[in-house]
C-alpha positions in Angstrom: 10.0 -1.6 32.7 8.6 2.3 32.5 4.9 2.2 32.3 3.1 1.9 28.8 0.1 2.0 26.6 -0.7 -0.2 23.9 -3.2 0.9 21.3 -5.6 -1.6 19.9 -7.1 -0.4 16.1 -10.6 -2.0 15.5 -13.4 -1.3 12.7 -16.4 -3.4 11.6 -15.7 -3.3 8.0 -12.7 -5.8 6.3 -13.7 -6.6 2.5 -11.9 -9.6 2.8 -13.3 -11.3 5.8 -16.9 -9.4 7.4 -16.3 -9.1 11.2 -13.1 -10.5 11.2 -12.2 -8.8 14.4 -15.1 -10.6 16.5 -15.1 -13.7 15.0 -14.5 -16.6 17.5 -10.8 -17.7 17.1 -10.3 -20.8 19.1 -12.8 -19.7 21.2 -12.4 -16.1 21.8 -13.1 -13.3 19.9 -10.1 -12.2 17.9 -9.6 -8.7 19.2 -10.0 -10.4 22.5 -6.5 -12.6 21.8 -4.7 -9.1 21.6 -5.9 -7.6 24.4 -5.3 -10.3 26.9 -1.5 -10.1 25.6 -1.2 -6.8 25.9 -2.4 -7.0 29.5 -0.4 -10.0 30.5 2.7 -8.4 28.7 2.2 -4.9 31.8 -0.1 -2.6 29.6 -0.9 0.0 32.2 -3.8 0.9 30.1 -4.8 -0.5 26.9 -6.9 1.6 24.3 -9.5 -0.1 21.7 -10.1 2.5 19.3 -13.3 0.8 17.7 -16.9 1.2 15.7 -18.3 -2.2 16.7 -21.3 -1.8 18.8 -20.5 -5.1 20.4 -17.1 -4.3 21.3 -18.0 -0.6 22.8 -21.0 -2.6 24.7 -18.6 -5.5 26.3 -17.1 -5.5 30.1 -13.5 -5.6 30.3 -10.9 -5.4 32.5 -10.6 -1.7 34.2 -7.3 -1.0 32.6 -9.2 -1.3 29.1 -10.8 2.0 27.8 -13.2 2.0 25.0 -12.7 4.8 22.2 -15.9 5.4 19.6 -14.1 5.8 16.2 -15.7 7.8 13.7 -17.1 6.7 10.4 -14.4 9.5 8.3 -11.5 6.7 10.5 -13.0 3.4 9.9 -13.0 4.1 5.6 -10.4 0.8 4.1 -8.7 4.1 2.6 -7.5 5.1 6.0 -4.0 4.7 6.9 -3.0 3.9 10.4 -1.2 7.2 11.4 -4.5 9.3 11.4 -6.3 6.0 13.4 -3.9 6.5 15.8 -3.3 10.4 16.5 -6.9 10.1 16.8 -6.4 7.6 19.6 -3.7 9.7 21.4 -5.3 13.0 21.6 -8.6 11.6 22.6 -7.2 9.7 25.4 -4.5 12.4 26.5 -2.1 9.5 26.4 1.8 10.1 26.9 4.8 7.8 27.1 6.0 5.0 25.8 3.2 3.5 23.3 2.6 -0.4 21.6 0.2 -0.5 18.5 -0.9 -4.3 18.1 -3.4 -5.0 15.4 -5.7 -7.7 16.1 -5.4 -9.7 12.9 -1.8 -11.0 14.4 -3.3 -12.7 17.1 0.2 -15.2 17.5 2.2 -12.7 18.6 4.0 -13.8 22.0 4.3 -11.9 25.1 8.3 -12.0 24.6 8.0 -10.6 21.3 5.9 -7.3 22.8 9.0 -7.4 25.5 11.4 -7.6 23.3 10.4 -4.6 21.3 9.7 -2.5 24.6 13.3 -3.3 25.3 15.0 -2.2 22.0 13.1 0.9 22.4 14.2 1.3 26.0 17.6 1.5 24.7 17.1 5.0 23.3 18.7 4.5 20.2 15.4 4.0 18.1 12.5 6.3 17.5 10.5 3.6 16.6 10.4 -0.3 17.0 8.8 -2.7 14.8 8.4 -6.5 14.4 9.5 -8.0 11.2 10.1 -11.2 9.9 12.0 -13.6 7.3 11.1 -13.0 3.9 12.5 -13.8 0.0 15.5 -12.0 -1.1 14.3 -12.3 -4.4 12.8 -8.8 -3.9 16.4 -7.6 -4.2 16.5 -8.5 -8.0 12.7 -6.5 -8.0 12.5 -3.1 -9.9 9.7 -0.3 -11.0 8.9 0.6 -14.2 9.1 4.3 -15.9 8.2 4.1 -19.9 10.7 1.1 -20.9 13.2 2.1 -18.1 13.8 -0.3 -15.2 14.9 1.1 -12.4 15.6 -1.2 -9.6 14.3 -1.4 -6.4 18.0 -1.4 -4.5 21.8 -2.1 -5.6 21.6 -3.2 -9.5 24.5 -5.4 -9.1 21.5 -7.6 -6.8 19.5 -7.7 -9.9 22.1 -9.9 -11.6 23.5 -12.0 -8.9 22.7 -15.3 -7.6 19.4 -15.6 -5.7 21.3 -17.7 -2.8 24.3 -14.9 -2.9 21.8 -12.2 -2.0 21.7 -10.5 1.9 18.6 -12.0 4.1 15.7 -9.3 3.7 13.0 -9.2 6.4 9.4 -7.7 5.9 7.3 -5.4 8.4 4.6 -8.4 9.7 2.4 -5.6 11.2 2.0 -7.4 15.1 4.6 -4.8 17.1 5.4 -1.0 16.9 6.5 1.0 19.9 7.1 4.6 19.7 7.1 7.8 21.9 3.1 9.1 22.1 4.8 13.0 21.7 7.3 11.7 18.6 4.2 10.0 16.9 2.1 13.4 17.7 4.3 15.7 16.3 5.4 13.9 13.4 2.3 12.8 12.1 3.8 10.0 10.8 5.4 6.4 11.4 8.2 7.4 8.9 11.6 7.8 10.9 15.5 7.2 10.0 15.8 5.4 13.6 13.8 2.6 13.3 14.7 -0.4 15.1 13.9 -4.0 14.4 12.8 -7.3 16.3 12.6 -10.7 14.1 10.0 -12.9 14.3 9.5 -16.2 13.4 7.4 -16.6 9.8 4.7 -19.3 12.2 4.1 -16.6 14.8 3.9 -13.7 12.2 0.4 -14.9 10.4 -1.5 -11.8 9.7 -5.4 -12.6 8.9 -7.4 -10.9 5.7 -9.4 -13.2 4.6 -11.2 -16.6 5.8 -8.7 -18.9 4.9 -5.6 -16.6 6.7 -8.4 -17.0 9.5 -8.7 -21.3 9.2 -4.8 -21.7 8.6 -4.2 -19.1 12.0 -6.4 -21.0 13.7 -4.9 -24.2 12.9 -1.6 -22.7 13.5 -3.0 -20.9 17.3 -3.7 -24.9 18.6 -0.7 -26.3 17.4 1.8 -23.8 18.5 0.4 -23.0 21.8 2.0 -25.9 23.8 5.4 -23.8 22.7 4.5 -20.3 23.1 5.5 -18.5 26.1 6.9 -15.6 27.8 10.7 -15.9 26.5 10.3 -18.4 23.9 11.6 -16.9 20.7 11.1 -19.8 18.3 
């Protein structure tokens, strides 16, 4: 597999759950859970873009590098895309690039291969994981004045719930793109964007202290299954 960088987003402030990021998940700090997979999954470097004093202090393996993010990146207005041009240009980085977000700390090492191998196909200018979610969405719609307009096909809005396609969500663990793409664009917003599914039980996202108890719960009981290949 070419040679890669994954890009690991950290900041000190969460409104729904205060240092979520360091906070000891069965053992380890959380952000540490994402780096170790990144590493075991053949990260040739792996950059923590971060504003925790405790994180920029800590030893890690040489292949991690440390990035001080500043206070105008770290605001919970933010989006992602400016967090991680920021990331790029400071470390000069190039190639083929992961972004895993350490509040999806069940992410397996097959799923991170898995996207690196869609993308390798050249057919996608960005890779994402995604995961099951209710079709009921279809029948959804947005409101202008009294005038529903809906969110996809209006003949879903009056069909069966059980007749409906399957509709996956973005679950925020896995994107891969192309360092220069991502630099030029500006933007995670592309035509070509490729999928991998993952299972709902390794997609948990964390915001707030009970996402971090019921990930927890879910980190003891599933690792016994998790592996390299397994795919659920």
């Amino acid at each position: 597999m070419p040679a890669w960088t994954a890009v690991i987003p950290l900041r000190a402030g969460s409104k729904g759950l205060p240092q979520k990021n360091t906070r000891l998940l069965a053992g380890k700090p959380l952000y540490r859970h994402t780096i170790d997979q990144a590493l075991a999954a053949g990260a040739q470097r792996v950059l923590v873009t971060t504003d925790i004093p405790e994180v920029l202090c800590a030893d890690f393996p040489a292949a991690v590098q440390l990035l001080h993010r500043s206070a105008d990146l770290c605001g919970d207005a933010v989006p992602m895309a400016p967090v991680m041009l920021h990331a790029l240009r400071s470390a000069a980085c190039q190639g083929t690039v992961v972004l895993l977000q350490a509040t999806s700390p069940l992410r397996r090492i097959g799923d991170i291969e898995a996207a690196l191998a869609l993308f390798g196909s050249g057919i996608f200018e960005l890779v994402m994981s995604v995961t099951p979610a209710d079709r009921g969405v279809l029948k959804w719609g947005t409101l202008r004045g009294n005038h529903f307009q809906p969110l996809s096909d209006p003949d879903y809005c009056f069909a069966n719930r059980q007749s409906l396609p399957p509709v996956v969500r973005p679950n925020g663990a896995i994107y891969v793109m192309h360092a220069d793409w991502l630099l030029a664009r500006g933007s995670f917003v592309s035509g070509r964007t490729g999928a991998i599914e993952m299972p709902a039980q390794y997609s948990y996202d964390i915001d707030t202290l009970e996402d971090f108890a019921r990930c927890e719960s879910l980190f003891e009981s599933l690792q016994p299954a998790a592996g390299r290949t397994g795919q659920g």
